[in-house]
FIMITOR-389917 format. One record per residue (C-alpha): residue number from 1; chain; x, y, z. Coordinates in nm, 4 decimals. Example, Ala and Ser with C-alpha at 12.3 -4.5 7.8 and 13.67 -1.06 7.14 Angstrom:
<rs>
n_chain_c1_c2_c3
1_A_1.2300_-0.4500_0.7800
2_A_1.3670_-0.1060_0.7140
</rs>
This chain:
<rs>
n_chain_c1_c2_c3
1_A_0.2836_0.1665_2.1593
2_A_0.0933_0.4590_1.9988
3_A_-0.2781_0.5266_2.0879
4_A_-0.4168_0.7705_1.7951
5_A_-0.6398_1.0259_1.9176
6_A_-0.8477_1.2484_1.6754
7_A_-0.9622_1.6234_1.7803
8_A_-1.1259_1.7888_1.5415
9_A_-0.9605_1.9889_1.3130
10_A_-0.5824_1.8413_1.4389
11_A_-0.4408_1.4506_1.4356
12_A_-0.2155_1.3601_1.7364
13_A_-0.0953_1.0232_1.9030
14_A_-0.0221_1.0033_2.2187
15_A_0.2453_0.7957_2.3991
16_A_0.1484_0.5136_2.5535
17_A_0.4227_0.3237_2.6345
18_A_0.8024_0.3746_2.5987
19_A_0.9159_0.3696_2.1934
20_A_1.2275_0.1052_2.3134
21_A_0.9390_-0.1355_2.4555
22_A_0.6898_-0.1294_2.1487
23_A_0.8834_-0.3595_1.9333
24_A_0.6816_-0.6842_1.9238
25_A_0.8496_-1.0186_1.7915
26_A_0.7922_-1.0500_1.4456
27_A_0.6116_-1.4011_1.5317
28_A_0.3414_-1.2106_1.7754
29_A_0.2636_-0.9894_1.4826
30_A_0.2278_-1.2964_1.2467
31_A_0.0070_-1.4179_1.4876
32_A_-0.1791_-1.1616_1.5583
33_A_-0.2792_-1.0719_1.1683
34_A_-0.3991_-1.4398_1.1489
35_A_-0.6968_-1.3575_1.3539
36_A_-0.7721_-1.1081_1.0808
37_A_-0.9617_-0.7719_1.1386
38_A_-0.6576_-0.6048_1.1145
39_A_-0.4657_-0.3106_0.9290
40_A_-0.1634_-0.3721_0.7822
41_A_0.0118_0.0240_0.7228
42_A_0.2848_-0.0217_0.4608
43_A_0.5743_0.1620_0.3195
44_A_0.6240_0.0822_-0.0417
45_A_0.9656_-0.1299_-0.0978
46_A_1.2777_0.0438_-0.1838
47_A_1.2969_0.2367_-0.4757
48_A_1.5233_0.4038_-0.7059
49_A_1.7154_0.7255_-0.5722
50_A_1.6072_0.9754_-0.8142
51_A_1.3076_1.1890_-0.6848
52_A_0.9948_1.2274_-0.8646
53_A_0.9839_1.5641_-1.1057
54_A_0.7631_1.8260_-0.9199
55_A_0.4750_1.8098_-1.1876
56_A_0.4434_1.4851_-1.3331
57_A_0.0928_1.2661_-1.4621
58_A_0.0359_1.0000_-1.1957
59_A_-0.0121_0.7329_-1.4312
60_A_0.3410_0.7937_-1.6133
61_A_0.5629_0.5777_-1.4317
62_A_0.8507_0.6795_-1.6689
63_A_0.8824_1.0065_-1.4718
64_A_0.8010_0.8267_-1.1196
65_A_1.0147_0.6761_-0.8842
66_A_1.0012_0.3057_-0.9415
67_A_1.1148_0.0428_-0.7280
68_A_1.4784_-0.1072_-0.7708
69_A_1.5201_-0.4423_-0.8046
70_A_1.5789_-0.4273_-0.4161
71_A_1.2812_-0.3609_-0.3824
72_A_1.0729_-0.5549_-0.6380
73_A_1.2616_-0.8538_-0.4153
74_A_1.1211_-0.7115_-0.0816
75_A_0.7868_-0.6974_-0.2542
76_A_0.8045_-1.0801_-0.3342
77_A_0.8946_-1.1547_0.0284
78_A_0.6180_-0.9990_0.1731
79_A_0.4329_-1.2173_-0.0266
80_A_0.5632_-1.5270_0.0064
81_A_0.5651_-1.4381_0.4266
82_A_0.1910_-1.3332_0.3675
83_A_0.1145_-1.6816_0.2056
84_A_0.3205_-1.8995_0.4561
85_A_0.1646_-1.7721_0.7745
86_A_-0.2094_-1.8025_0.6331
87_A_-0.2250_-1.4353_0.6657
88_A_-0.6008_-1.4109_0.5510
89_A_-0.6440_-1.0376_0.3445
90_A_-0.9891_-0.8305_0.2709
91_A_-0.8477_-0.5626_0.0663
92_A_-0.5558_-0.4085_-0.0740
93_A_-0.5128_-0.0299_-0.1288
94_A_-0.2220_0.1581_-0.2146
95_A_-0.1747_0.5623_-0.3427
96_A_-0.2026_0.5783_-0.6855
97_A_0.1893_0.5734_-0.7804
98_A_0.3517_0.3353_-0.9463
99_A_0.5868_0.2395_-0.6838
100_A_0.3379_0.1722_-0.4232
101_A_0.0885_-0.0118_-0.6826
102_A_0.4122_-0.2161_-0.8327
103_A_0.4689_-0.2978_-0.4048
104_A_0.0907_-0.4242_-0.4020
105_A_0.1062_-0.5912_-0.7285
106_A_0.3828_-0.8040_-0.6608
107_A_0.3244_-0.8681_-0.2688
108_A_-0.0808_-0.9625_-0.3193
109_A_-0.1036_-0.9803_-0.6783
110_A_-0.4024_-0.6805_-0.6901
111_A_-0.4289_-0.3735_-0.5825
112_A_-0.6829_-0.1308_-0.6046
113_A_-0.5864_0.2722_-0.5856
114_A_-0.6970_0.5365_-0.3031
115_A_-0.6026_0.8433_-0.3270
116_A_-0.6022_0.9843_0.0270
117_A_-0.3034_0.7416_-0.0191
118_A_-0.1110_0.9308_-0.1985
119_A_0.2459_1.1078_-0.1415
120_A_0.1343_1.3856_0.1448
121_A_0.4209_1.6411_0.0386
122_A_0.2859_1.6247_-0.3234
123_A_-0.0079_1.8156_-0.1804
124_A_-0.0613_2.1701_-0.0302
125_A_0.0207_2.2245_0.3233
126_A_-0.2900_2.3027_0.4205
127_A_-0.4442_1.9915_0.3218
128_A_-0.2333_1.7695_0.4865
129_A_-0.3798_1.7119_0.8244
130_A_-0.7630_1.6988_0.6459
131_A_-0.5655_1.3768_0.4151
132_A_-0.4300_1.2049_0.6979
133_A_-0.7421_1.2343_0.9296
134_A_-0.9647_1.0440_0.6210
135_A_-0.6904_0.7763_0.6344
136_A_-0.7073_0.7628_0.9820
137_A_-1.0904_0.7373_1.0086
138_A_-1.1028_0.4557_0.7721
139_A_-0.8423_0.2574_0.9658
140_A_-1.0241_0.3478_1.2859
141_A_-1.3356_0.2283_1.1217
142_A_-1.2116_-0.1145_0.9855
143_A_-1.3822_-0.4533_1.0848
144_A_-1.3860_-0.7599_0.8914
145_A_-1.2727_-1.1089_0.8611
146_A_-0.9267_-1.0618_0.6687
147_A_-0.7080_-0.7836_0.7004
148_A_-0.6652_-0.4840_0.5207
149_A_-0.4013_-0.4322_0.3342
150_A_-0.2806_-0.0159_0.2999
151_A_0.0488_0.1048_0.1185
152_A_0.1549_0.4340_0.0955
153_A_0.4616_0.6163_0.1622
154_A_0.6824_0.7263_0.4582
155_A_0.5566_1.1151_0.5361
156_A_0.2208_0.9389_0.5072
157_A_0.2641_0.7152_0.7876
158_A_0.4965_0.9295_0.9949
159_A_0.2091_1.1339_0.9858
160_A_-0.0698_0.8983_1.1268
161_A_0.1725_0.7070_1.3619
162_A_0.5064_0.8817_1.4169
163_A_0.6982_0.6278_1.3037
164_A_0.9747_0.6040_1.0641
165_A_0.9770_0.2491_0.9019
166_A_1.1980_0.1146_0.6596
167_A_1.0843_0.0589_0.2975
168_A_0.8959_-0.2642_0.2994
169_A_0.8481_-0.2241_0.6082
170_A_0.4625_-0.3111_0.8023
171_A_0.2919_-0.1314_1.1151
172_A_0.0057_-0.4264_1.2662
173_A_-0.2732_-0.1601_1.3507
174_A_-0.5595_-0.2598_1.5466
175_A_-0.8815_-0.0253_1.5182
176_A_-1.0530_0.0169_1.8663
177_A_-1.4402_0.0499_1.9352
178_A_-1.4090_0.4349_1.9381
179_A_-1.2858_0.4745_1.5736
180_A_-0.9681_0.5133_1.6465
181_A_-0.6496_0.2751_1.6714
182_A_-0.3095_0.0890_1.8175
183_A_-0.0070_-0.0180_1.7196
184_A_0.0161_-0.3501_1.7969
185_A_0.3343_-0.4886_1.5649
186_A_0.5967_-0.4051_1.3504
187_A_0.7546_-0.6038_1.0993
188_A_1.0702_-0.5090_0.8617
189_A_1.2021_-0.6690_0.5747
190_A_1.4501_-0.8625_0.7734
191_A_1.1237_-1.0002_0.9709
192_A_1.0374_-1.1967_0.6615
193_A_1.2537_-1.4694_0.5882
194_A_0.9904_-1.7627_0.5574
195_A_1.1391_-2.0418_0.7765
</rs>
């Protein structure tokens, strides 16, 4: 697992334990998100190949990368997995591009935009690290009954957690009393199958 640490001025995570021992059964995580208070990290679903133009409007998603129908399946799963396992949910956010909203929309049926969600390479350099630590302090800072709900996109959550999950793909975070938090599961789409 992955402890995040925050200095100021600089985001790191430190290892904890071993990356080959971190991979919790898909059923711990399932179990663990129906106690709520958690944050669910998650890469939008698969989408089409073709980049996004360098300068586009946000709300154009006929210039955007859009999910493929891949991935408007993999949305649908999550859902239906969500909804079998009683997974209860506070709040969904997702960057403000289509592909992550279209994710939300069809996993939870609502969705409402952040920006500090958004694509981090879209952004300046120089920027980067002050994006990911306000993601970072609002997952540190989470409590609540249901779980919240955060999609974004891979350099986003390579950059909070060092890992590189799959689209559709969920990181289980658990905020600790010091604003900061663990990894505590990780599901993929092939997790999802509703049995």
């Amino acid at each position: 697992m992955y402890q995040h640490t925050k200095i100021p001025g600089i985001i790191f995570c430190v290892v904890i334990i071993a990356y080959s021992q971190i991979a919790y059964s898909d059923e711990n995580a399932w179990e663990i998100l129906k106690r709520g208070g958690h944050v669910v990290l998650m890469r939008h679903a698969t989408a089409e190949k073709a980049g996004d133009p360098l300068a586009f409007t946000i709300n154009d998603c006929s210039v955007q990368r859009n999910l493929s129908q891949k991935g408007r399946r993999e949305a649908e799963l999550v859902g239906r997995a969500f909804r079998a396992w009683s997974i209860p949910i506070a709040k969904v956010l997702s960057s403000r591009y289509c592909r992550t909203q279209e994710t939300a929309k069809l996993a939870f049926s609502r969705v409402t935009t952040w920006q500090p969600l958004d694509l981090l390479y879209a952004i300046p350099e120089q920027d980067r690290d002050a994006r990911t630590e306000a993601v970072a302090k609002r997952i540190g800072a989470y409590s609540g009954n249901g779980n919240l709900i955060m999609i974004t996109h891979r350099p986003n959550i390579d950059a909070l957690t060092f890992e590189m999950i799959e689209p559709g793909g969920l990181l289980v975070l658990e905020p600790d009393d010091e604003g900061s938090f663990n990894i505590v599961g990780h599901l993929s789409p092939d997790d999802l199958e509703v049995k």
